[in-house]
Structure formats: C-alpha cells, structure tokens
C-alpha positions in Angstrom: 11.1 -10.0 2.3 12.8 -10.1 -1.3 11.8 -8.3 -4.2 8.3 -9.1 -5.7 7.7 -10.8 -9.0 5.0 -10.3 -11.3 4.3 -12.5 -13.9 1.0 -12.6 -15.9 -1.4 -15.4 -15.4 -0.9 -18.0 -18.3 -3.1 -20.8 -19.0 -1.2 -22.8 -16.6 -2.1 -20.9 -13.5 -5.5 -21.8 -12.9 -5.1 -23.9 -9.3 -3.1 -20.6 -8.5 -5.9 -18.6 -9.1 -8.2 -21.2 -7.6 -6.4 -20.8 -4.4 -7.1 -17.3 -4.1 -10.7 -16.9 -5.1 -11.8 -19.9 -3.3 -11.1 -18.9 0.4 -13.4 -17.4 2.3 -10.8 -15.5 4.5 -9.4 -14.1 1.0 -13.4 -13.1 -0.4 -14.7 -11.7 3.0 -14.4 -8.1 2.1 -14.9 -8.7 -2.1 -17.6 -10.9 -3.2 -18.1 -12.1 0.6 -18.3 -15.4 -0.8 -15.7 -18.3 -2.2 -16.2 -18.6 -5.9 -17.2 -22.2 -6.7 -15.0 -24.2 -9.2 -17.2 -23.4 -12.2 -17.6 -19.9 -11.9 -14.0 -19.7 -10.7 -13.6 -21.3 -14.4 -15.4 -19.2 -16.4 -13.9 -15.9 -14.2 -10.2 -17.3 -15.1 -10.7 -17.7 -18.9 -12.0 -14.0 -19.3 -9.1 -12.8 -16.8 -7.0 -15.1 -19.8 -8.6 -12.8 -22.8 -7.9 -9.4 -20.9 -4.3 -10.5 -20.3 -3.8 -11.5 -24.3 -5.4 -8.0 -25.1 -3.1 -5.6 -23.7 1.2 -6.2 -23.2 0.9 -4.5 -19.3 -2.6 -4.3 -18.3 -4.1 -7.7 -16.7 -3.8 -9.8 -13.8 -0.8 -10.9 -12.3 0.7 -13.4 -10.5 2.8 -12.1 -7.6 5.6 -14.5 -6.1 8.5 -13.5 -3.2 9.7 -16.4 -3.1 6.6 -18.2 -3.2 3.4 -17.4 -4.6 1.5 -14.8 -2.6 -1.2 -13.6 -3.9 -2.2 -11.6 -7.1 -2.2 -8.0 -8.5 -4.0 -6.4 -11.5 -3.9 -3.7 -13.4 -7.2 -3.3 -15.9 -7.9 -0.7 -18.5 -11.5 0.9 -17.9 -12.6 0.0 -21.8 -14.7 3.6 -22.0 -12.3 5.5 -20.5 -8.9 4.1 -22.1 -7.0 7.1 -19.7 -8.4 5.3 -16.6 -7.9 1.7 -14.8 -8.5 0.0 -11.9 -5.7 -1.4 -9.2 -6.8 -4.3 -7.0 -4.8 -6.7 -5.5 -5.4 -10.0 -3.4 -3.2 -11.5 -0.8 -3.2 -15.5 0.4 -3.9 -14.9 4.7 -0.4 -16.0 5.3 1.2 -12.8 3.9 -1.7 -10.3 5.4 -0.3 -7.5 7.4 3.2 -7.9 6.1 3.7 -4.9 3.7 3.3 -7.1 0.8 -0.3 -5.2 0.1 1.8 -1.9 0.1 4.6 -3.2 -1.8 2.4 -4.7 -4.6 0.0 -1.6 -4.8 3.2 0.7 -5.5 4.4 -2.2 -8.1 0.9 -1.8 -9.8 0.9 2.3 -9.8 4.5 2.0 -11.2 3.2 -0.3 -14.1 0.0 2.1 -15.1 2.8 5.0 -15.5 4.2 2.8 -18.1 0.8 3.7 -20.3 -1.3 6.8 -21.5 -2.9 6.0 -17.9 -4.1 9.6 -15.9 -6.6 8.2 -14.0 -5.7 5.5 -12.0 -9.2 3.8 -9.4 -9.3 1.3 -6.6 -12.7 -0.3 -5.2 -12.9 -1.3 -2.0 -15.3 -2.9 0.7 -15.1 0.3 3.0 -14.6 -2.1 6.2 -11.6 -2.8 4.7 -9.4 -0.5 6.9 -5.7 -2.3 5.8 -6.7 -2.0 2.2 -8.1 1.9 2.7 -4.7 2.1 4.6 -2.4 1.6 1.3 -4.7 2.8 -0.8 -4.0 6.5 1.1 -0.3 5.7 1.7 0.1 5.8 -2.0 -1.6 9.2 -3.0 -5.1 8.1 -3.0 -8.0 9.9 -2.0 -11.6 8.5 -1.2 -14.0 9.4 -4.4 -17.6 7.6 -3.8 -19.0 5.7 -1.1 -21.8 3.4 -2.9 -23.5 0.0 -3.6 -21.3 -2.1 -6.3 -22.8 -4.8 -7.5 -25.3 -5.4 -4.3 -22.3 -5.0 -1.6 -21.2 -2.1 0.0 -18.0 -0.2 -1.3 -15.7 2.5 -1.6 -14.3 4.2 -4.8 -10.8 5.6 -4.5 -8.6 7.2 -7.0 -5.3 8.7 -7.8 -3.9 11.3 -10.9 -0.8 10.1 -12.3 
C-alpha cells in the first residue's frame, strides 16, 4: 500500500464519482440504494459548488495508485467550528486499512482549520466503519433516524 492522494473533485471527475455512488455494494449501508444517473448529476454539481467555496473542506478524490474511493471533509454551515468526515471505498479496497488510512488523512486536514468539532454519520450496522471511526478518537454521540434510514452519530474534539 503507497501513500494516499487526495485531490479535489474537478469538473472532470464525474464517471469517478459515478462509479462510486452507483453501486449497490458501495450504497448498502448509506442511501441503501444506487443513485441513478440524473440524481447522481445533480448530487455532483452541488459536491462541485462546496468544493469552489472553501480551499480544504470538500470532497475528495482518493488515489493509491489507482483511484479507490473518495473522502470528504464538509463544513456544518451553522456551526462553522464543526464538520463532518465520511468516506467511501470502491469493494475492491474494503477491509484493507485504506478506510483507516483515509479517515486519519481527513482528521489531519480539519486540524488545518478553526475546526473543534469534528462528526461522522454512520448506518449503525456498519461495524468496519464504527471500527475506524473509534480507532481514531471517536466516541458514539446519537443513535437516530437520518433522513428515513437508521444511523449513528459519532464525533471527535480536536
């Protein structure tokens, strides 16, 4: 395993993106559902505006030596000392340590900022993701519905 890079998603990136959010092994445990070509669309272009509104919050694109998945860092607009880590992985690079290594990569990037408050939501069946979640200093913070599904809040003081 190399060193990871992140790059932020440019307009180019789309069928990168695409990738991700339209398999169903990759969507189980967020939307439990593939996002369909136009919504996938619509979700890339506003993931676009967040990245050209802040120089190290946004969503990135995360490469060893091949593209593996992405990583984002996102500023809660309300609460400008919190944001949100989430990561996803393509199924080929599950149970790897990339999940652990991107998650540290992320934490290290909000310590770059005003950032004290740093959340993670998860579906709480996902054990792996709980699992590097607490290997990195997080603690569980709400158990609740999010947006009709079942999930987990978790969060870590920087």
């Amino acid at each position: 395993m190399n060193k990871l890079k992140l790059a932020k998603f440019t307009k180019d990136d789309f069928e990168k993106y695409f990738t991700l959010v339209s398999n169903e092994s990759v969507m189980a445990q967020i939307t439990e559902r593939a996002i369909l070509l136009d919504e996938a669309e619509g979700n890339f272009q506003k993931l676009l505006e967040r990245n050209r509104k802040h120089e190290l919050f946004g969503s990135y694109k995360v490469f060893d030596d091949d593209y593996i998945g992405l990583g984002h860092v996102t500023v809660n607009e309300e609460n400008p000392d919190e944001a949100e880590i989430g990561y996803m992985l393509l199924p080929a690079y599950w149970n790897k340590g990339y999940g652990t290594l991107i998650a540290g990569e992320l934490i290290e990037l909000a310590k770059q900022t005003n950032i004290s408050h740093l959340t993670a939501v998860i579906d709480p069946e996902n054990i792996p993701s709980r699992k590097i979640l607490l290997k990195h200093g997080f603690t569980s913070e709400k158990v609740c519905e999010i947006g009709g599904l079942p999930g987990e809040i978790l969060g870590k003081f920087l």
